[in-house]
Each structure stands twice: as C-alpha cells, then as structure tokens.
py3Dmol code that shows the C-alpha trace and the ligand (Angstrom):
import py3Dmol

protein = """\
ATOM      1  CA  UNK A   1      -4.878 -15.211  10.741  1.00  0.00           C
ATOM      2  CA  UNK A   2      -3.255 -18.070   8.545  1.00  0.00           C
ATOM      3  CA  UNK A   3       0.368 -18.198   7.269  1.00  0.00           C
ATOM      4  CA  UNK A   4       1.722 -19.416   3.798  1.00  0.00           C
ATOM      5  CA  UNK A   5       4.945 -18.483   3.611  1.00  0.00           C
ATOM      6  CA  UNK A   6       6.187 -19.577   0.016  1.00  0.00           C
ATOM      7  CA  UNK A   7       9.898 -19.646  -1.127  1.00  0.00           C
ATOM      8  CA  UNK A   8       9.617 -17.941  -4.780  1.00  0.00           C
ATOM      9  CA  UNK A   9       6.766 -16.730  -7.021  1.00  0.00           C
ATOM     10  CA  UNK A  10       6.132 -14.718  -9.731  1.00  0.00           C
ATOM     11  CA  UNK A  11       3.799 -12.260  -7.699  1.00  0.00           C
ATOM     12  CA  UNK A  12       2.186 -13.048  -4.267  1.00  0.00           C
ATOM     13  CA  UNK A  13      -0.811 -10.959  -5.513  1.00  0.00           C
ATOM     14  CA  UNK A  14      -1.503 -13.464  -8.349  1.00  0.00           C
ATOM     15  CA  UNK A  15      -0.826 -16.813  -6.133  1.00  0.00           C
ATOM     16  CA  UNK A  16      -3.381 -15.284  -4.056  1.00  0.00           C
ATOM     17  CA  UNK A  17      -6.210 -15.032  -6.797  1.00  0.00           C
ATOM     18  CA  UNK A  18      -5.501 -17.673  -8.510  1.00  0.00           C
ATOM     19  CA  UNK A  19      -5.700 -19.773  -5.238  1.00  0.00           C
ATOM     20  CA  UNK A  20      -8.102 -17.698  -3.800  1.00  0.00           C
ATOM     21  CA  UNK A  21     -10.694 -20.704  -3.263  1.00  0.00           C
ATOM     22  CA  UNK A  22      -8.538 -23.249  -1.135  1.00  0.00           C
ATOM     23  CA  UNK A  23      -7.495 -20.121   0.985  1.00  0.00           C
ATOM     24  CA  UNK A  24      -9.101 -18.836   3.975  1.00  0.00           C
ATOM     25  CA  UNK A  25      -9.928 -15.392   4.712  1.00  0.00           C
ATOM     26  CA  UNK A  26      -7.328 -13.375   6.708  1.00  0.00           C
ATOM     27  CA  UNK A  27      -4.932 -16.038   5.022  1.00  0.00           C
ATOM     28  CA  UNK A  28      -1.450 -13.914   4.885  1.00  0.00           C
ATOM     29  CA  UNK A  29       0.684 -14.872   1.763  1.00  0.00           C
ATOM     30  CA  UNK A  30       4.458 -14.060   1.914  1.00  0.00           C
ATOM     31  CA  UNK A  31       7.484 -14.851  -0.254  1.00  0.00           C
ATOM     32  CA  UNK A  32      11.195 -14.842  -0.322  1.00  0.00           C
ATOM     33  CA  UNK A  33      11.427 -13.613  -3.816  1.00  0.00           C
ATOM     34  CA  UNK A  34       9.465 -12.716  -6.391  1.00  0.00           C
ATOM     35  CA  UNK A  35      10.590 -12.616  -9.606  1.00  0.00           C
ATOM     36  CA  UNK A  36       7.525 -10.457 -11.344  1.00  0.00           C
ATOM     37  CA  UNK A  37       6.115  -8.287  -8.503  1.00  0.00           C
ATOM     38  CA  UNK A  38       3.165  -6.226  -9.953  1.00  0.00           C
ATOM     39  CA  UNK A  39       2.687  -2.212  -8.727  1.00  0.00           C
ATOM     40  CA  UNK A  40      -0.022  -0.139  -9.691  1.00  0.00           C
ATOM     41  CA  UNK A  41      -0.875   1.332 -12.926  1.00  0.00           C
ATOM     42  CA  UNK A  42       0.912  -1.747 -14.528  1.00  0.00           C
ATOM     43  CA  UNK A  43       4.050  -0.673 -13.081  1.00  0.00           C
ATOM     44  CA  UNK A  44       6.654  -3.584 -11.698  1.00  0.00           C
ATOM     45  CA  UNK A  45       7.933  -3.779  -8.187  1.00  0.00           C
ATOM     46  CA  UNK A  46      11.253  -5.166  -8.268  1.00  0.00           C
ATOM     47  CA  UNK A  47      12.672  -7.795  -6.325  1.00  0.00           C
ATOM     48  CA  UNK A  48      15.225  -6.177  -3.768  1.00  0.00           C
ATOM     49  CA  UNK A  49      16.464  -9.653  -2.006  1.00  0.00           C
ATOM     50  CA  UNK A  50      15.192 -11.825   1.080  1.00  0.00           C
ATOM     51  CA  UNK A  51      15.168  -9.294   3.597  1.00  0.00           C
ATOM     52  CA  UNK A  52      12.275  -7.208   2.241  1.00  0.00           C
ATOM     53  CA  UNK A  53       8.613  -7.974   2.811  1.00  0.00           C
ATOM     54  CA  UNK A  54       6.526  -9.271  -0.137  1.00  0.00           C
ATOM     55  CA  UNK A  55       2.915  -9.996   1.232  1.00  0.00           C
ATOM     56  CA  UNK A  56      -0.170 -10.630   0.230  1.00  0.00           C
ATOM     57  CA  UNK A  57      -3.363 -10.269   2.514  1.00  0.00           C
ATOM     58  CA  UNK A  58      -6.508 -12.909   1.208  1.00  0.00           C
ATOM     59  CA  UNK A  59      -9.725 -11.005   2.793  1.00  0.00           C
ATOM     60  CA  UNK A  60     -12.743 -12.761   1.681  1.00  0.00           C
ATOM     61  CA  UNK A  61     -15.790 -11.222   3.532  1.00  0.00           C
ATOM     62  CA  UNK A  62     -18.826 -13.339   4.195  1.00  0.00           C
ATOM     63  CA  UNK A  63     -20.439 -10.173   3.088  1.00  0.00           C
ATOM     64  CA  UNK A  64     -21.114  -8.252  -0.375  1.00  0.00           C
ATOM     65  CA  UNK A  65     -18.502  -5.956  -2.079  1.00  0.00           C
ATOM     66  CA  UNK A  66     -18.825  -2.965   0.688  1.00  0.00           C
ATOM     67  CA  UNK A  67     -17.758   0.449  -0.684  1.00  0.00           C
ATOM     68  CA  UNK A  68     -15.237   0.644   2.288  1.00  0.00           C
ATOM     69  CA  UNK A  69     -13.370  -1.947   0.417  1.00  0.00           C
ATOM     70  CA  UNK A  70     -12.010   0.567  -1.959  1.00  0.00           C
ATOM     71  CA  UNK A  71     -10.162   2.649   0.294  1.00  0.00           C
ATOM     72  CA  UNK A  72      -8.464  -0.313   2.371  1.00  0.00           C
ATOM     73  CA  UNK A  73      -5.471   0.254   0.606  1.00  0.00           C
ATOM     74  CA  UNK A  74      -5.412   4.078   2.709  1.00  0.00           C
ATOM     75  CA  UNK A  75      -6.066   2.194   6.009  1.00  0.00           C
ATOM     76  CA  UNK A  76      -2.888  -0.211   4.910  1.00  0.00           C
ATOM     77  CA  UNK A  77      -0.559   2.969   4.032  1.00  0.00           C
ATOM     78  CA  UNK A  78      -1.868   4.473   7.799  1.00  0.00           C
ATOM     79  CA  UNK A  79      -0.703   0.883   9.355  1.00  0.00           C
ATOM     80  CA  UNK A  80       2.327   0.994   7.513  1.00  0.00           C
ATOM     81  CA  UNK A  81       3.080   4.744   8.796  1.00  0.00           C
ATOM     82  CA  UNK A  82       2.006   3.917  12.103  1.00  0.00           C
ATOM     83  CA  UNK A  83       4.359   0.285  12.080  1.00  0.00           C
ATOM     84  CA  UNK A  84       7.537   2.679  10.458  1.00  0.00           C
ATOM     85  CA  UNK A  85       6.595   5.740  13.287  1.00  0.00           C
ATOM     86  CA  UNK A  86       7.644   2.786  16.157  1.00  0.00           C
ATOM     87  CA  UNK A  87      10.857   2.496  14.938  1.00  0.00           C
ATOM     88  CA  UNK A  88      11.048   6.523  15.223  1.00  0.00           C
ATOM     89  CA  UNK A  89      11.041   7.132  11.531  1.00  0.00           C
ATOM     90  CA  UNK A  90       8.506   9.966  10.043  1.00  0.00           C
ATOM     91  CA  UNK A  91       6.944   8.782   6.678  1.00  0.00           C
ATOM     92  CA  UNK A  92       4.386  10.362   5.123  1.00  0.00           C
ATOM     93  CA  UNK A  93       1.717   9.356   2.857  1.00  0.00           C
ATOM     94  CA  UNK A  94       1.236  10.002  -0.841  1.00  0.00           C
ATOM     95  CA  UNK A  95      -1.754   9.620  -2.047  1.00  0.00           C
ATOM     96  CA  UNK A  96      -3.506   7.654  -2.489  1.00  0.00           C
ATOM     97  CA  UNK A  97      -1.852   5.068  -0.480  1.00  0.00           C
ATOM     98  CA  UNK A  98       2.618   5.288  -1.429  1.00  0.00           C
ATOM     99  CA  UNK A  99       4.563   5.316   1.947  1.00  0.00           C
ATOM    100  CA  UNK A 100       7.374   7.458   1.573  1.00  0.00           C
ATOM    101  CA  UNK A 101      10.255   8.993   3.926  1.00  0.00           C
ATOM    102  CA  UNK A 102      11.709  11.980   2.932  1.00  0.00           C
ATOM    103  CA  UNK A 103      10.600  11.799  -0.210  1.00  0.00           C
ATOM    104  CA  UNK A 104      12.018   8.249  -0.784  1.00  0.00           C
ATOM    105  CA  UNK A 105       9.739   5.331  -1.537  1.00  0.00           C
ATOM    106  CA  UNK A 106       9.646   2.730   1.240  1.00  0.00           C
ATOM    107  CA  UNK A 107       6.291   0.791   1.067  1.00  0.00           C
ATOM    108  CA  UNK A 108       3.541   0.287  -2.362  1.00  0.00           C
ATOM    109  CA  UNK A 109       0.603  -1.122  -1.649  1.00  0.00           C
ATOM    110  CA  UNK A 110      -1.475  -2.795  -4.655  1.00  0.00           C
ATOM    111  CA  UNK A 111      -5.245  -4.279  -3.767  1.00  0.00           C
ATOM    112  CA  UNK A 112      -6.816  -6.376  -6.628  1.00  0.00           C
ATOM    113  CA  UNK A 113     -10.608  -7.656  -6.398  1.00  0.00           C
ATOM    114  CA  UNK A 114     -11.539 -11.168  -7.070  1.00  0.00           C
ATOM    115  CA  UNK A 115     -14.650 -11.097  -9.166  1.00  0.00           C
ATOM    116  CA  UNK A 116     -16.143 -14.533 -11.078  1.00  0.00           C
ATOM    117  CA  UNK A 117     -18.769 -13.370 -13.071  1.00  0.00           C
ATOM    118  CA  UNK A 118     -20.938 -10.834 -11.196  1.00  0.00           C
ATOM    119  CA  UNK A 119     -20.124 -12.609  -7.584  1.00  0.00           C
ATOM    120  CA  UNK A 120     -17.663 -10.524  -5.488  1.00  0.00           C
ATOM    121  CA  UNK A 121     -15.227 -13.617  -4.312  1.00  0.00           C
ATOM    122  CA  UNK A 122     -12.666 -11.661  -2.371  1.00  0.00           C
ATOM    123  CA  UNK A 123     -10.102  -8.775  -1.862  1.00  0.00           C
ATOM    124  CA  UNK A 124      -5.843  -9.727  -2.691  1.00  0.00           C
ATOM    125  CA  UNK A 125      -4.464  -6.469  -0.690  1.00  0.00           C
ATOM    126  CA  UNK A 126      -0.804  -6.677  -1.558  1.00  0.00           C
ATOM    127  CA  UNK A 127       2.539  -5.024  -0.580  1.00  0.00           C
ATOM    128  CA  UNK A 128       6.059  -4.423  -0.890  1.00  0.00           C
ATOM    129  CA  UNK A 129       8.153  -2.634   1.844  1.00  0.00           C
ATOM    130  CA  UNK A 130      11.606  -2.404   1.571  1.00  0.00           C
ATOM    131  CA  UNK A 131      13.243  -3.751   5.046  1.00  0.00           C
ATOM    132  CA  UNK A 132      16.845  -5.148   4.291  1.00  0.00           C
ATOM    133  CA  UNK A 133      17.527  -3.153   1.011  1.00  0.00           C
ATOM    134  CA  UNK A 134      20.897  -1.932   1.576  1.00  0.00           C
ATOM    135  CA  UNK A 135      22.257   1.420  -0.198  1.00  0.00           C
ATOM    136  CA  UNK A 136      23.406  -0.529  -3.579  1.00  0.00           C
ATOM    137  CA  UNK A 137      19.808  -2.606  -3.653  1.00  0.00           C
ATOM    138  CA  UNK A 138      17.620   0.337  -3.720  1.00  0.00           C
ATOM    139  CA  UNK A 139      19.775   2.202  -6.759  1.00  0.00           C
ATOM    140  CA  UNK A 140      18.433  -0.696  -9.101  1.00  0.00           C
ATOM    141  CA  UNK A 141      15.063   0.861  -8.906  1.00  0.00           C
ATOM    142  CA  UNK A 142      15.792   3.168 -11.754  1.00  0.00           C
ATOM    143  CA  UNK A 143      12.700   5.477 -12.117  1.00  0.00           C
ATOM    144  CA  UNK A 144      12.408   6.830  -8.465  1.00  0.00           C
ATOM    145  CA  UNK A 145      13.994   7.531  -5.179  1.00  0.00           C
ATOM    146  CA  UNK A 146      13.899   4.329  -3.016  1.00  0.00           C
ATOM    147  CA  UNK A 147      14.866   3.688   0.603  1.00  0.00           C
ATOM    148  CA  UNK A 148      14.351   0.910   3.835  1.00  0.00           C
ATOM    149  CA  UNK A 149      14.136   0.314   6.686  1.00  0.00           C
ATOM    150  CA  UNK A 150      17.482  -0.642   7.515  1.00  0.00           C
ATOM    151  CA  UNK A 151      19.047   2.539   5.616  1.00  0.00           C
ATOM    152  CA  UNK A 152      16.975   4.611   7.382  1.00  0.00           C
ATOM    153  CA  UNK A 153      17.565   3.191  10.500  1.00  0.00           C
ATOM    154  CA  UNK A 154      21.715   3.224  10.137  1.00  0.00           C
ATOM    155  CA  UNK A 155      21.400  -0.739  10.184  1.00  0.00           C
ATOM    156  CA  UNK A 156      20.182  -1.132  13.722  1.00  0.00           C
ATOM    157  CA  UNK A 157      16.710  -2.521  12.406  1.00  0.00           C
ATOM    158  CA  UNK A 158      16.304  -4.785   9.447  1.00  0.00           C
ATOM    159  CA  UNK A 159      13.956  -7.913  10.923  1.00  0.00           C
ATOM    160  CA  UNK A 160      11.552  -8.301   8.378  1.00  0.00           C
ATOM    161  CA  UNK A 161       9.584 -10.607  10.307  1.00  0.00           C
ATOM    162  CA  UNK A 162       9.417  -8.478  13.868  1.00  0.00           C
ATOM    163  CA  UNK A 163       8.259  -5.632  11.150  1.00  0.00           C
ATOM    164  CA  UNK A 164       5.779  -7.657   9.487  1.00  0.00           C
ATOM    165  CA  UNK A 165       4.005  -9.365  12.960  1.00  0.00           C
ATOM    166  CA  UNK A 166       3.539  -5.186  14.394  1.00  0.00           C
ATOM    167  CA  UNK A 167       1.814  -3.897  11.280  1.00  0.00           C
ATOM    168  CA  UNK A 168      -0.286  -7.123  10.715  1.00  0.00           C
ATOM    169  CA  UNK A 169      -1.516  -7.097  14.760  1.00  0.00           C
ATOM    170  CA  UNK A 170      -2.069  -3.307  14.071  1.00  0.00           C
ATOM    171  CA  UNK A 171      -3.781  -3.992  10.597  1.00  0.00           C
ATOM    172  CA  UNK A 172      -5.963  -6.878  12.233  1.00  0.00           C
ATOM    173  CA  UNK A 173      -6.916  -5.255  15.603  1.00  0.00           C
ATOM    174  CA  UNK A 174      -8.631  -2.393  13.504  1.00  0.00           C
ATOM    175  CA  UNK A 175      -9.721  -4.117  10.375  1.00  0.00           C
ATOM    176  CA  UNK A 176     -13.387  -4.838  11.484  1.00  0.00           C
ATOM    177  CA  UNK A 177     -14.057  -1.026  12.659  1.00  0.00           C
ATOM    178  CA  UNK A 178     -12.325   0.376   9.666  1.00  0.00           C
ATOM    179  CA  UNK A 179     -14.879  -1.941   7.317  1.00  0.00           C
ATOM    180  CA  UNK A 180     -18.161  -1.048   9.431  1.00  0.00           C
ATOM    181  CA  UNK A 181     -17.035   2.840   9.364  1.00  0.00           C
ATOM    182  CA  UNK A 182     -14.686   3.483   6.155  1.00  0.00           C
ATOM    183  CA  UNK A 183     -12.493   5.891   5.388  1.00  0.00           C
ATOM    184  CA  UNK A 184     -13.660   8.635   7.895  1.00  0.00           C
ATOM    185  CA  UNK A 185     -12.293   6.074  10.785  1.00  0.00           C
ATOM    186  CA  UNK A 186      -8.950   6.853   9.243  1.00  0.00           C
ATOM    187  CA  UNK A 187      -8.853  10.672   8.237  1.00  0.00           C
ATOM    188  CA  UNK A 188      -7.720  12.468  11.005  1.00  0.00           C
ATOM    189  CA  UNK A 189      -4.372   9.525  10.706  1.00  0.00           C
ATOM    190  CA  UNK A 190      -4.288   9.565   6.790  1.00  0.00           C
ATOM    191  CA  UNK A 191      -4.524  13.504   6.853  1.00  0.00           C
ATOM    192  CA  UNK A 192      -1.805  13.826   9.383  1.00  0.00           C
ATOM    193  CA  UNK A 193       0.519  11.834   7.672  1.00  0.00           C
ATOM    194  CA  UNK A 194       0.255  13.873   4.074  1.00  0.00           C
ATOM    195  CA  UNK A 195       2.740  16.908   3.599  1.00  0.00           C
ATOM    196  CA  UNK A 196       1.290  18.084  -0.102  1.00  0.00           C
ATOM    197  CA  UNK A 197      -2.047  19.711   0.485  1.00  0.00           C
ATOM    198  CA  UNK A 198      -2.057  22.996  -0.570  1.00  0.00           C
ATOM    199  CA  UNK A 199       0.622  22.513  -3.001  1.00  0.00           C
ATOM    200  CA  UNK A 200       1.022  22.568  -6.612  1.00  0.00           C
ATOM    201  CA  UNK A 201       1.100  19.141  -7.628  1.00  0.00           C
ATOM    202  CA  UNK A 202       1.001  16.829 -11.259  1.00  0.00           C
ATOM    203  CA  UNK A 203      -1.058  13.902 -10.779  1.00  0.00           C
ATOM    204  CA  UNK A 204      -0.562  11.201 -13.777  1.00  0.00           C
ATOM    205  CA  UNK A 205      -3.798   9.744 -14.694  1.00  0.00           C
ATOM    206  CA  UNK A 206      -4.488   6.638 -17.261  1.00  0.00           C
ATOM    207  CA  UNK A 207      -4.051   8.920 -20.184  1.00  0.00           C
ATOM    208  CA  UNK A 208      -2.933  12.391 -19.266  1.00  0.00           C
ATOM    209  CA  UNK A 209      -1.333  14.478 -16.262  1.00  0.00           C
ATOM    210  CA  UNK A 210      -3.064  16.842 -14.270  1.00  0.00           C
ATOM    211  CA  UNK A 211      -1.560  19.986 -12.855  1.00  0.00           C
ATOM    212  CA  UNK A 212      -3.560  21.589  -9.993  1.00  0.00           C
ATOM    213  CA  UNK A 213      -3.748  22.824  -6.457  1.00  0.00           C
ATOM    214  CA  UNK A 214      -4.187  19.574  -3.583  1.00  0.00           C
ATOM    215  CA  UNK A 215      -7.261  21.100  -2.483  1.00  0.00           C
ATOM    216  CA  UNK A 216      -8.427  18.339   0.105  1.00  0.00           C
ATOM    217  CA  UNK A 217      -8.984  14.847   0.488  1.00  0.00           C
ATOM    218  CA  UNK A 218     -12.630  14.137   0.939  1.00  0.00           C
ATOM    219  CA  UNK A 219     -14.949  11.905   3.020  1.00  0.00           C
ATOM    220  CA  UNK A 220     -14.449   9.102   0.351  1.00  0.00           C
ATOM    221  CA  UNK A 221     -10.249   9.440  -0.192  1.00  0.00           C
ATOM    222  CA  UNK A 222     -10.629  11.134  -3.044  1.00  0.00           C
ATOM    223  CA  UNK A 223      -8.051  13.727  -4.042  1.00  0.00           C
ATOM    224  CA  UNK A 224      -9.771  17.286  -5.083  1.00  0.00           C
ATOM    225  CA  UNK A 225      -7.326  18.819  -7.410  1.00  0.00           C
ATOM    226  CA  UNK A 226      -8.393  22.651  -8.107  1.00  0.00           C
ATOM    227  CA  UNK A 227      -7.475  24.203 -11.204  1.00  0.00           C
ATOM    228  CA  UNK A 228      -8.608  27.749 -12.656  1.00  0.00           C
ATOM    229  CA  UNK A 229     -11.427  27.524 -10.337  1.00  0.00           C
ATOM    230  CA  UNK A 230     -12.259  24.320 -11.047  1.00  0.00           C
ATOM    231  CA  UNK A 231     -12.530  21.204  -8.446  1.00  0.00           C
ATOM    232  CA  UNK A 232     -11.540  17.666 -10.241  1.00  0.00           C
ATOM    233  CA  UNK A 233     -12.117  15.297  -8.013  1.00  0.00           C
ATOM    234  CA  UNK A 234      -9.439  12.334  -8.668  1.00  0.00           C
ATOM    235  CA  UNK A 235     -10.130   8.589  -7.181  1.00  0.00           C
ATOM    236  CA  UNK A 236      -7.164   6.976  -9.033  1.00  0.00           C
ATOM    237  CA  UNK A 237      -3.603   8.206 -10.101  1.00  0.00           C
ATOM    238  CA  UNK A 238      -0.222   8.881  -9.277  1.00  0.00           C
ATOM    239  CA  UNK A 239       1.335  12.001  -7.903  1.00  0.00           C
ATOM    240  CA  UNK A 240       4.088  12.920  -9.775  1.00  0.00           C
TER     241      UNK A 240
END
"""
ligand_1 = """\
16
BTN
C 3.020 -0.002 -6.117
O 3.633 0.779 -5.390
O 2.855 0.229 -7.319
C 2.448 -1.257 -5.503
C 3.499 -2.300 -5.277
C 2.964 -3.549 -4.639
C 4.024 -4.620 -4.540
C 3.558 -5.819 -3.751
S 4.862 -6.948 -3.413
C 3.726 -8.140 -2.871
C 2.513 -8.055 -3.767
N 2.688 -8.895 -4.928
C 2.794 -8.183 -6.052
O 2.991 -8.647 -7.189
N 2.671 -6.880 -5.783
C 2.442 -6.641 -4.372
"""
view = py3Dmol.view(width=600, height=400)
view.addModel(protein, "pdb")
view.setStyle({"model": 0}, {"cartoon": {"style": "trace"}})
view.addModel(ligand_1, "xyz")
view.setStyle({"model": 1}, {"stick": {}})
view.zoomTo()
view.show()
C-alpha cells in the first residue's frame, strides 16, 4: 500500500484518474479538503473540514475487468460497518453500498472505472466518511440527515487517521479473497448489516422512482424490488 496524502483538490476521485498512470496499484489517495467532492448519481459530497476522511483507493489489477469489480463498492460499505462496529457504533447498510447510523448518513462510497479505449486501465474506489464533523458541520448538508463519528461517539473518538489505518488493514487483508470469490464472500456481512428487506421502499432510478417490496438481495448485489407480483431486479439507484 502507497500513500499520497495531498493538501487540497477538487475531488480525490478525479486526481486519481487523471493520474492514474504514474500511480501504483493499492496507491491510497487522501486530502485535507476538497473543494468539489463528487457522490453518486451526479450528486456532490460536501466538504465538512480537515477532520473527515476524503480517500481515494487506485486498484489497478494486472488482470482483465473481473465482474467482482462491480460490487467492490458493497465489500467497502461491509469494511466501513465493520471499522464503525469497533468503536461500538451499529450502522447499517443501504443499498447498494450508503453507510448509515440510525438513519443518518455517515460514509458514501463512489467507484469510477478507468477505461482508454476498450482497455480496462484501473478501478478509482472513492469515499467520504464523516469523522470530525461536529453538530453545526453536518446541518450544511441540506438534502439529508448527516452524522460522524465524533457525534456519535459524544466526542471521545474523532482520529481520522487511527479510523482510516483499521478499515484500510481490514479492506486490504480481504481484498484478494473478495476479488477471486465476489459478492457471495460478503453476503452473510452485507445482509446482516441491512434493516429494509421486507419493507416498502422508493428506490430513485436515472429517470423515475420505483415503489415496491425489498424482496432480497441476490447472488450478484442486486436489489429485487417486487411489485404487483412482479420481481424488478435493480443494479443501480438510490433508496429513498
Ligand atoms: C455518495 O454517497 O454519493 C458517494 C460520495 C463519495 C465521496 C468521496 S470523498 C472522496 C472521493 N472523492 C470524490 O470526489 N468523491 C469520493
């Protein structure tokens, strides 16, 4: 694992791939600020101050674009959980890969894949957790519920670094198994940590909202969403 820790940027995710060739792979990319952090969905993540993680993970695999790939942004959200569960905190997971706790966001996750032409160059798996974010930081985030570690601890953890080394040695000492075997290598953890199947739910896709039933997650991460008998099975969106 290599280090770059950079003082400002626009995004860490777009350093990243737009340095991707001088960087090696398992190169981790951090910043103290960043002054357009991109979500998913072409959302914004917004700049709380220093004491919150913005990171970057450069994975370039010596092999071709592996299917697993896609869902490495669950396995993240399970190492996240996991890294948050340490400190005694119980967040949960919604899908696909939001880390929330009690139904406040803590940690997005956005992966991007480097492609130049038809060659697969590498993966930019990106995130934002909230570590230092005090009570008044997280109400700037206007369109949801936002919290951090240090809120949720009462103030008695708020080392962004001590957080970051945990869920990087956790991310790293499973990141080869989790590649060879994919998403069922997570389930039993990803399924464990989500508290809305069997609920009604509204799921915002590109261009419309789906109501339905959280049937299951399948073998792939996929949400099945059942509606008047019918099973849409959902790879991307937003649960509402
Ligand atoms: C989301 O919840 O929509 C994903 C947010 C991802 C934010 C992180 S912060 C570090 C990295 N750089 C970016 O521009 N975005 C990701």
């Amino acid at each position: 694992m290599n280090f770059l820790s950079l003082e400002e940027v626009d995004s860490t995710n777009l350093y990243a791939k737009k340095h991707l060739a001088e960087l090696d792979d398992c190169t981790v990319v951090t910043a103290s600020r960043q002054t357009a952090g991109r979500g998913r969905l072409n959302r914004s993540w917004l700049d709380l101050g220093e004491g919150n993680l913005f990171v970057s993970i450069v994975l370039k695999p010596s092999a071709a674009f592996n299917k697993n790939f896609v869902n490495l942004t669950q396995f993240l959200s399970v190492c996240i959980c996991k890294t948050l569960e340490d400190y005694e905190l119980k967040p949960d997971i919604k899908w696909p890969n939001d880390v929330n706790i009690s139904g406040k966001k803590i940690a997005g996750i956005l992966s991007e894949t480097v492609m130049q032409g038809a060659n697969f160059k590498g993966i930019v798996l990106g995130f934002g957790i909230n570590i230092l974010a005090g009570k008044e930081d997280v109400k700037k985030v206007a369109d949801k519920a936002v919290t951090s570690l240090s809120i949720e601890t009462d103030g008695k953890f708020c080392d962004k670094n001590d957080f970051l080394t945990k869920l990087l040695n956790l991310f790293f000492k499973n990141y080869n198994k989790f590649i060879e075997e994919g998403f069922c290598f997570i389930k039993h953890d990803y399924l464990s940590r989500l508290n809305f199947l069997g609920k009604e739910i509204s799921v915002k896709l590109p261009d419309e909202i789906k109501c339905g039933i959280a049937e299951s997650i399948d073998n792939d991460g996929a949400l099945h969403l059942k509606k008047d008998n019918e099973i849409f099975v959902l790879t991307i969106g937003d649960i509402l």
